[in-house]
One Martini backbone bead per residue (centre of mass of N, CA, C, O) as a GRO file, in nm:
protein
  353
    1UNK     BB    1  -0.008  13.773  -2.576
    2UNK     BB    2  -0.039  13.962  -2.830
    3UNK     BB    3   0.036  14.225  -2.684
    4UNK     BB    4   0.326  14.080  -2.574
    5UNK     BB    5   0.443  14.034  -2.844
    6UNK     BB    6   0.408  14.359  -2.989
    7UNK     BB    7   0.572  14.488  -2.739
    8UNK     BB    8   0.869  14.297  -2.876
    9UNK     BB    9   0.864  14.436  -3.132
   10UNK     BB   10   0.906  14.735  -3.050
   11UNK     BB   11   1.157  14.695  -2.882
   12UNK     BB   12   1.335  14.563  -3.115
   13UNK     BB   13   1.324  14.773  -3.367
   14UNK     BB   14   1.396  15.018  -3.105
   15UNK     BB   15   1.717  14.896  -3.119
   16UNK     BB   16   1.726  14.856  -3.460
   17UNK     BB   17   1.747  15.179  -3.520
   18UNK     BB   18   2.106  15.222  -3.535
   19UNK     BB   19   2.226  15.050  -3.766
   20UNK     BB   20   2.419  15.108  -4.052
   21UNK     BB   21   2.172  15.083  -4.244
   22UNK     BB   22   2.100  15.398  -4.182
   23UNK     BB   23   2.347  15.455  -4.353
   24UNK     BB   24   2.512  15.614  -4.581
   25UNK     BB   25   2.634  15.391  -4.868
   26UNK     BB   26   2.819  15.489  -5.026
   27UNK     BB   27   3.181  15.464  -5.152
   28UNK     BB   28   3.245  15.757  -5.262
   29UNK     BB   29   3.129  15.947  -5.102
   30UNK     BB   30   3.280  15.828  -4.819
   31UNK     BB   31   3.584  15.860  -4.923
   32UNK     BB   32   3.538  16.165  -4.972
   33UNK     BB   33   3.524  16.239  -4.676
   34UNK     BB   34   3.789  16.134  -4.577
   35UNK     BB   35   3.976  16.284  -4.742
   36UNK     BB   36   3.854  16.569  -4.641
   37UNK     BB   37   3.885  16.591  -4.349
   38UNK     BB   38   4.225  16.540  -4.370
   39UNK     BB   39   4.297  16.781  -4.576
   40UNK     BB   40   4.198  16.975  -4.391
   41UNK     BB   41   4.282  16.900  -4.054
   42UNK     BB   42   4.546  16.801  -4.097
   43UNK     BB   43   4.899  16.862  -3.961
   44UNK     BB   44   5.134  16.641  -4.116
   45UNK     BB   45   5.232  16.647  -4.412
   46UNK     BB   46   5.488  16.751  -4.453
   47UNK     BB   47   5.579  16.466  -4.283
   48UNK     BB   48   5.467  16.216  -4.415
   49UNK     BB   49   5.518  16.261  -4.688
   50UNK     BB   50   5.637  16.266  -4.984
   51UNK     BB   51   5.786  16.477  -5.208
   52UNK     BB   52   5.681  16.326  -5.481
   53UNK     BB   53   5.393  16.395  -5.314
   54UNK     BB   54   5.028  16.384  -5.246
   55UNK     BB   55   4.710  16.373  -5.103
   56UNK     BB   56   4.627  16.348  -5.446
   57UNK     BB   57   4.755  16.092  -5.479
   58UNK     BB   58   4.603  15.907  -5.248
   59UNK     BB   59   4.317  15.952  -5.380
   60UNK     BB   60   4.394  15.787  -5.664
   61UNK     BB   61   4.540  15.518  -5.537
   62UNK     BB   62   4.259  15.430  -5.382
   63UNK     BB   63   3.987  15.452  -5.534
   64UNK     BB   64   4.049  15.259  -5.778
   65UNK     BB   65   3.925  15.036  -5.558
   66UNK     BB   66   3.658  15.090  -5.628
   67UNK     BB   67   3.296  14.964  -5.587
   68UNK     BB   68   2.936  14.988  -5.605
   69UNK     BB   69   2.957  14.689  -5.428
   70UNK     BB   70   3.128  14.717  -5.198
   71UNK     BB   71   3.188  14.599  -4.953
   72UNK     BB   72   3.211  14.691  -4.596
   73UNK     BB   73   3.512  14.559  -4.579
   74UNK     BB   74   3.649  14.664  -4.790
   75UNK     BB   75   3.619  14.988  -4.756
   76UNK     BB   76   3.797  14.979  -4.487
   77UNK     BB   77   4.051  14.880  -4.613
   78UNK     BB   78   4.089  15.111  -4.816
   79UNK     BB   79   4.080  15.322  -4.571
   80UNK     BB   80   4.334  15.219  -4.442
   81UNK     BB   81   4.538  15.243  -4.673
   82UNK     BB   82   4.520  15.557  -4.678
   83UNK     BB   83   4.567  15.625  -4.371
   84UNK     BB   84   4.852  15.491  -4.377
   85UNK     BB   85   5.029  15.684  -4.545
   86UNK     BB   86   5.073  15.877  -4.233
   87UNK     BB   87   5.200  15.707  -4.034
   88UNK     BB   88   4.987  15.743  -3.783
   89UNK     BB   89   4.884  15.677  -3.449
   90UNK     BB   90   4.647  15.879  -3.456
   91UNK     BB   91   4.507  15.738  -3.736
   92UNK     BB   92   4.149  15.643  -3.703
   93UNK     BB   93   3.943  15.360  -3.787
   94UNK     BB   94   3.598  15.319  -3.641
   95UNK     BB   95   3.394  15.046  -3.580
   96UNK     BB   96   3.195  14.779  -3.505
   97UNK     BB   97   3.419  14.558  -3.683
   98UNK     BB   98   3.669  14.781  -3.648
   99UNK     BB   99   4.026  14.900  -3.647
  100UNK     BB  100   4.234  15.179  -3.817
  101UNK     BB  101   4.561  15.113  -3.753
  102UNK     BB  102   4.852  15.219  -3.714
  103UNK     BB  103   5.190  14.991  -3.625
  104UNK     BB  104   5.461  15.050  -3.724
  105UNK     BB  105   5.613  15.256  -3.544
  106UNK     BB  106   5.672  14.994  -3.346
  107UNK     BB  107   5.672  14.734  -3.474
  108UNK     BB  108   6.006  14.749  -3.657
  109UNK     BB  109   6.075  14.749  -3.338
  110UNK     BB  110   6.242  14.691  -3.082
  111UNK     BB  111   6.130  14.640  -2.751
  112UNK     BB  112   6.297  14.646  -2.505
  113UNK     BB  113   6.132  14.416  -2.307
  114UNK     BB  114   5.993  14.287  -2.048
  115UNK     BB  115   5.743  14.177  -1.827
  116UNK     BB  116   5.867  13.967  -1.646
  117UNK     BB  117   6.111  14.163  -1.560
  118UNK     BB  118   5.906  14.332  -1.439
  119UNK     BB  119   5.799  14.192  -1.255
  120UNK     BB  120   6.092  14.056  -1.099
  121UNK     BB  121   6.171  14.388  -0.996
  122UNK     BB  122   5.911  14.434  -0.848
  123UNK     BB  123   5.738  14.198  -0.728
  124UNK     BB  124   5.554  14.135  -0.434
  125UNK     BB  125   5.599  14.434  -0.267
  126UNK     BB  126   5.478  14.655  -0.400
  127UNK     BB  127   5.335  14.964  -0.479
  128UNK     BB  128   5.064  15.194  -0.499
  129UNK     BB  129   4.993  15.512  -0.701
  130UNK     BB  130   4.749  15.472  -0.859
  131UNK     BB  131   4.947  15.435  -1.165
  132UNK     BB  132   5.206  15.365  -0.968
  133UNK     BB  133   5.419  15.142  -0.882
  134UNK     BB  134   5.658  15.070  -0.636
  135UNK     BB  135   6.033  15.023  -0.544
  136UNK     BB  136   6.293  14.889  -0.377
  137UNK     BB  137   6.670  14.875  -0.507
  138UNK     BB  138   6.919  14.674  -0.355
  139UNK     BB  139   7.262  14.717  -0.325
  140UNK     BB  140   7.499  14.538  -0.151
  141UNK     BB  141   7.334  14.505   0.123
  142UNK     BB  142   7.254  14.874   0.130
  143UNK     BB  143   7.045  15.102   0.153
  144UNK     BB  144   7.227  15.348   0.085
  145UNK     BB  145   7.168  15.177  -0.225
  146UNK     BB  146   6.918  15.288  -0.286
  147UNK     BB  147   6.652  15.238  -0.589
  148UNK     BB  148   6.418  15.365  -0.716
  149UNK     BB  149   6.132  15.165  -0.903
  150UNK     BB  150   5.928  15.263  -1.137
  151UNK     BB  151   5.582  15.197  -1.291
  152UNK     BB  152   5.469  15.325  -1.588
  153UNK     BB  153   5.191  15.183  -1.839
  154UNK     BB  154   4.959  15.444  -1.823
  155UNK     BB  155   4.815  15.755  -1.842
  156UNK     BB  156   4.521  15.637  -1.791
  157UNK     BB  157   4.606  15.644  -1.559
  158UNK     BB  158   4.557  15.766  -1.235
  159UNK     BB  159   4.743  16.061  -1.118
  160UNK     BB  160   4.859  16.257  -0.814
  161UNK     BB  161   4.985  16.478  -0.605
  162UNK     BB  162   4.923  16.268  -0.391
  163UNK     BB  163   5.069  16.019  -0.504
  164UNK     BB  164   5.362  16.099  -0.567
  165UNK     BB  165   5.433  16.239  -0.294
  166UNK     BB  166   5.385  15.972  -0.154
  167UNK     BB  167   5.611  15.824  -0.262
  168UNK     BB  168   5.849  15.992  -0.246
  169UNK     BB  169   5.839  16.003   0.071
  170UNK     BB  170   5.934  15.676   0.048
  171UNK     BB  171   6.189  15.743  -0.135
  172UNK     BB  172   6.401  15.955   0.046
  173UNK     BB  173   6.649  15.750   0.053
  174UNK     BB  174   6.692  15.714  -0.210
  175UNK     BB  175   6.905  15.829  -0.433
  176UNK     BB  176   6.734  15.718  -0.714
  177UNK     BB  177   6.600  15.701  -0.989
  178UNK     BB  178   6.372  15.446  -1.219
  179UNK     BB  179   6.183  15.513  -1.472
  180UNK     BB  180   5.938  15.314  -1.603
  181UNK     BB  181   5.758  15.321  -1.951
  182UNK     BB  182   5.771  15.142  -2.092
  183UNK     BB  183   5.480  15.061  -2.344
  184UNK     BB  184   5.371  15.346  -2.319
  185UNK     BB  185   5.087  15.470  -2.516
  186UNK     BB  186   4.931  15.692  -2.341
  187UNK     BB  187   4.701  15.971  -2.280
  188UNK     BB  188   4.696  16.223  -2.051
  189UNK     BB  189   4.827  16.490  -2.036
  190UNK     BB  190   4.814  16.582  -1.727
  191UNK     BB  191   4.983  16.344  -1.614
  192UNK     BB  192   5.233  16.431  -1.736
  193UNK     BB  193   5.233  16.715  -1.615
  194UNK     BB  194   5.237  16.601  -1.285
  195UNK     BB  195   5.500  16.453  -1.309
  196UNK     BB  196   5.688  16.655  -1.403
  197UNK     BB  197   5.674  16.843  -1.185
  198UNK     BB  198   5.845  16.653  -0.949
  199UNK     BB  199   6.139  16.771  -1.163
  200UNK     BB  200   6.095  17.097  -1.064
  201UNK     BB  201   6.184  17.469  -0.935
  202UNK     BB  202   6.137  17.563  -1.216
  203UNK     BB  203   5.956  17.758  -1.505
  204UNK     BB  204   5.945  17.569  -1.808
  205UNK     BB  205   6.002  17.562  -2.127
  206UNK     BB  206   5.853  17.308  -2.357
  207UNK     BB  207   5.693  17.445  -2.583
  208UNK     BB  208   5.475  17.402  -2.867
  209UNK     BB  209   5.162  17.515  -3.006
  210UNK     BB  210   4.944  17.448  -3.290
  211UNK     BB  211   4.645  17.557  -3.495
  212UNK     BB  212   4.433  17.473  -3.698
  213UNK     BB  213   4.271  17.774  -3.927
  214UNK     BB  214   4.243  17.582  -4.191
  215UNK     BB  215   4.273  17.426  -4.472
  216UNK     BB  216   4.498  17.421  -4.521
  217UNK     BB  217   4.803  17.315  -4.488
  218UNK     BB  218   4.963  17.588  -4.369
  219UNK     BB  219   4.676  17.663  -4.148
  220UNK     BB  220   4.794  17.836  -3.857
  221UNK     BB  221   4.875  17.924  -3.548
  222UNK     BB  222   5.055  18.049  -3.380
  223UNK     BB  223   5.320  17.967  -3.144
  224UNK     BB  224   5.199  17.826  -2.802
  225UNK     BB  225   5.334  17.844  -2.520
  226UNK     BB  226   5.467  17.566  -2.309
  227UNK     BB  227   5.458  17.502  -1.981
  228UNK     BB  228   5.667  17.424  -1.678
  229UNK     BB  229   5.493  17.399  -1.347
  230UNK     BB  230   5.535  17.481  -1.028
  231UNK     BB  231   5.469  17.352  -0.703
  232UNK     BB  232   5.282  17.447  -0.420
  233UNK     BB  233   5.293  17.119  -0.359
  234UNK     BB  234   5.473  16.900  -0.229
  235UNK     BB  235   5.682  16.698  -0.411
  236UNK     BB  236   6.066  16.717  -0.473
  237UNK     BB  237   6.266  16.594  -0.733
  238UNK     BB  238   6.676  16.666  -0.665
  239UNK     BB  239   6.773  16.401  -0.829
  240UNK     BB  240   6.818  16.153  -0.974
  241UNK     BB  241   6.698  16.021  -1.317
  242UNK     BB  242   6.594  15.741  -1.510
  243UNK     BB  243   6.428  15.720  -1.831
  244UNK     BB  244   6.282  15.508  -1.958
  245UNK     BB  245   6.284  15.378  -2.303
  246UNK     BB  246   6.048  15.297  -2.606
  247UNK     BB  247   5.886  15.276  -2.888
  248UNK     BB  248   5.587  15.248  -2.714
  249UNK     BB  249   5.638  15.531  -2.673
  250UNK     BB  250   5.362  15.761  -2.673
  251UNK     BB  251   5.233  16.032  -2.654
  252UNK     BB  252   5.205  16.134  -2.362
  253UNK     BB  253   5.464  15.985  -2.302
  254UNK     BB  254   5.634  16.169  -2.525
  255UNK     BB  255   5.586  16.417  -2.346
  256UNK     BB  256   5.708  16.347  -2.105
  257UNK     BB  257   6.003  16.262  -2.241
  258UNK     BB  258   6.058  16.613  -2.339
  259UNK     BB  259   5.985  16.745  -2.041
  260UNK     BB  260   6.232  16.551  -1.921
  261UNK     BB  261   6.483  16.582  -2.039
  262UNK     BB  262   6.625  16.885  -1.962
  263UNK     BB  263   6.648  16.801  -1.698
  264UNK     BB  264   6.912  16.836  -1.505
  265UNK     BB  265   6.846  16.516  -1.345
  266UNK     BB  266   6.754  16.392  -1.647
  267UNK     BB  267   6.814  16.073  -1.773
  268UNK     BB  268   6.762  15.895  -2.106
  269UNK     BB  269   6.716  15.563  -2.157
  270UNK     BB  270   6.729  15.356  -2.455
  271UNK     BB  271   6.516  15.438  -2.703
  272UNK     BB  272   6.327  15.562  -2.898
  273UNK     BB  273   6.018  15.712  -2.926
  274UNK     BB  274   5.723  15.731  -3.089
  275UNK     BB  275   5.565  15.944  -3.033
  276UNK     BB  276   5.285  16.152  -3.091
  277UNK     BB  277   5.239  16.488  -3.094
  278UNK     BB  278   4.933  16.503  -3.205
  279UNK     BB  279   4.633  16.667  -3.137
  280UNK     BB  280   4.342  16.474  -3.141
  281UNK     BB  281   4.069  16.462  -3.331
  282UNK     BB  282   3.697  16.401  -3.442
  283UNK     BB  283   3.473  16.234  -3.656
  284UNK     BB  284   3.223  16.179  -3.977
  285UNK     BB  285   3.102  16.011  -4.165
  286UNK     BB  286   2.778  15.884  -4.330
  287UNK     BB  287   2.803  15.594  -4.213
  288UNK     BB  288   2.962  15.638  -3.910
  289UNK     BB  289   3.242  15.627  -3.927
  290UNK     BB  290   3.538  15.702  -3.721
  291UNK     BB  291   3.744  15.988  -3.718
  292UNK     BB  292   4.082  16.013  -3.651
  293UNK     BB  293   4.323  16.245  -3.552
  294UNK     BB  294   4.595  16.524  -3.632
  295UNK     BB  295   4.548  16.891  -3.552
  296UNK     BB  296   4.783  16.936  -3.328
  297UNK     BB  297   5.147  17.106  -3.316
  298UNK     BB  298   5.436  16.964  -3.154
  299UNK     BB  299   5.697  17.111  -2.972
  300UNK     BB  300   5.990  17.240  -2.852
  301UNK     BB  301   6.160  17.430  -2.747
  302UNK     BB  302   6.334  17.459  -3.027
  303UNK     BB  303   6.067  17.433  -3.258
  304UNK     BB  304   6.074  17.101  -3.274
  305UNK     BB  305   5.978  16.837  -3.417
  306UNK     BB  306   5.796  16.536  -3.226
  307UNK     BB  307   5.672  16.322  -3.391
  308UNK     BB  308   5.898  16.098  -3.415
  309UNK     BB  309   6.055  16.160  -3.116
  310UNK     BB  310   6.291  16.052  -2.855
  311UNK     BB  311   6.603  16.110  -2.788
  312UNK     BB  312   6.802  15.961  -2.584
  313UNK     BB  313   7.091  15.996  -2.463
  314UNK     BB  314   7.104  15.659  -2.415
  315UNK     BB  315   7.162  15.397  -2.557
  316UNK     BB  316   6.947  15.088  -2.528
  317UNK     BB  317   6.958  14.756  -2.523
  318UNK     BB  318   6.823  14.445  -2.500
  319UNK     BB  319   6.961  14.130  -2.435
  320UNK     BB  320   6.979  13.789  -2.459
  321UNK     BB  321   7.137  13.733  -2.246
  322UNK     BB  322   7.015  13.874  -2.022
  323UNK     BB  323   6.746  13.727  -2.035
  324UNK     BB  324   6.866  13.464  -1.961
  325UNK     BB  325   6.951  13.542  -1.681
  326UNK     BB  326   6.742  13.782  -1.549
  327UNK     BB  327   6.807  14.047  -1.722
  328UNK     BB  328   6.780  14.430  -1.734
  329UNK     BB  329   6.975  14.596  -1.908
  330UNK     BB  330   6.866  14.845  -1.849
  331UNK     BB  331   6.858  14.897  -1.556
  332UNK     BB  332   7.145  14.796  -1.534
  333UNK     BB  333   7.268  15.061  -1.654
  334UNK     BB  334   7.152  15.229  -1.464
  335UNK     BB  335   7.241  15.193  -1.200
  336UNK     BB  336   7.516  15.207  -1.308
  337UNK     BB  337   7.504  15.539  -1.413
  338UNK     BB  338   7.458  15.620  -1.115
  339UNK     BB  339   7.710  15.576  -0.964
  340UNK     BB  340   7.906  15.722  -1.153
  341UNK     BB  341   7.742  15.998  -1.097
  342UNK     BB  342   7.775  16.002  -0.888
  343UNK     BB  343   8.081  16.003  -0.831
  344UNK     BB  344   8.153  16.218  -0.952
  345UNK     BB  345   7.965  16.436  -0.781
  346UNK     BB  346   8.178  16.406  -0.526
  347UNK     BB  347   8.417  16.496  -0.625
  348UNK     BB  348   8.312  16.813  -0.813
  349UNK     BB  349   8.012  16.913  -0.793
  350UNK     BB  350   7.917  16.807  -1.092
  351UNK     BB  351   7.650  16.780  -1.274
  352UNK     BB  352   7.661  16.522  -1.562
  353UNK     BB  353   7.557  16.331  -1.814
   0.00000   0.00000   0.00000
């Protein structure tokens, strides 16, 4: 009883020996190392702080609230509050027993979004391929007037070209497209680029990508083309194309959508994206917790930063009244902007957004 008693306390003391008691906690180490981290690394001060400040104006105004004795959740408070200097929805610290993150990117802004209304346009016969929703919305109680209605609600789910492809061709029948992204907060840039591809016939650039080469705030890499290619394989849809767009459309979500604005077929309706341009990669301070940025900085094809989002072609919010009717306002503004685009190309044989 006594092996088994002396047994049960070395297996307990070798599970609790890597708890953050074990690492460094001096609180002024700690946010000096936090605040280096970010000097050399971070991608966007010139973008995010104020014209009137600079990086260590912020390590200076939040310093001073240390004191040598103050709880671990006191220090947590204090490093969130200056990591939020630079607004950016990337830039997040981590521990075990909290997560330091800016959201008012979107949190200051209209949903624009009922999730009620989007199960009740979805329906309960609605298909799915990999991360992707999908049903047909028929209206006139014609079939030759449905029109496609996708729901992709995170990058983080997988899609591949054979989920999308097997899509479009049951979608074939249908004018238009109406792919609904609002509330997607991104995930993995590789989806975003599989999900373009199946929306253009020719190889576009479309944007460039800067990556940190030193601590300087200004030292970046020359601009690194990015192509949106295209597929050897698979279905290709050029056909009209509604994006649904809202401010918590976000990193690869905001991707995804500045990639697909240009293309010919494809009009963006609803708010602009949150943003979230910068690709992130993580670090840690000394006592353990985790450190994201923004590292890599990405623009579009006329190499303008979009981190701050991407304006739609048109404005539209969800309104009060159609909320209380159960419509919502952005899928029928596209339903009607699509009726009235095909019957404009009926007319004259070009398509103009």
């Amino acid at each position: 009883m006594k092996k088994l008693l002396a047994v049960l306390i070395a297996v307990i003391s070798c599970c609790s020996c890597s708890t953050e008691e074990d690492f460094t906690f001096d609180p002024y180490e700690n946010y000096d190392a936090l605040w280096e981290i970010m000097d050399r690394g971070y991608c966007f001060f010139d973008l995010k702080l104020p014209q009137d400040s600079s990086w260590r104006d912020m390590y200076e105004k939040h310093r001073r609230d240390l004191t040598p004795t103050m709880s671990r959740d006191s220090l947590f408070l204090v490093m969130t509050q200056l990591l939020s200097e630079l607004k950016d929805g990337h830039v997040n610290l981590s521990t075990s027993f909290d997560y330091g993150h800016y959201w008012k990117w979107y949190e200051d802004y209209p949903p624009n979004i009922s999730l009620d209304l989007q199960r009740a346009y979805l329906g309960k016969d609605y298909r799915i391929a990999g991360g992707l929703k999908y049903r047909r919305l028929t209206y006139n109680d014609h079939a030759q007037d449905s029109i496609g209605y996708i729901v992709y609600d995170s990058f983080n789910k997988p899609i591949s070209n054979s989920n999308i492809s097997g899509m479009l061709s049951r979608l074939t029948e249908c004018k238009a497209l109406i792919i609904d992204i609002r509330g997607n907060g991104g995930g993995q840039l590789t989806y975003a680029d599989e999900f373009a591809r199946h929306f253009t016939k020719e190889r576009i650039l479309t944007g460039y990508i800067r990556h940190k080469t030193g601590p300087a705030h200004d030292a970046f890499s020359n601009p690194l083309p990015i192509y949106l290619d295209t597929l050897t394989t698979g279905v290709v849809w050029m056909r009209p194309v509604v994006l649904l767009t809202n401010r918590e459309v976000f990193s690869s979500a905001n991707d995804f959508a500045f990639k697909m604005k240009p293309l010919p077929f494809v009009t963006l309706l609803g708010d602009k994206t949150g943003g979230g341009a910068g690709l992130p990669t993580s670090s840690e301070i000394p006592c353990g917790w985790g450190v994201r940025y923004s590292a890599g900085r990405m623009t579009d094809a006329s190499d303008v930063d979009v981190e701050f989002g991407i304006d739609p072609h048109y404005y539209v919010s969800l309104s009060d009244e159609d909320l209380a009717n159960g419509e919502d306002t952005l899928i029928e503004e596209a339903v009607r902007y699509i009726k009235r685009k095909i019957a404009e190309y009926n007319q004259t044989g070009v398509w103009i957004k």
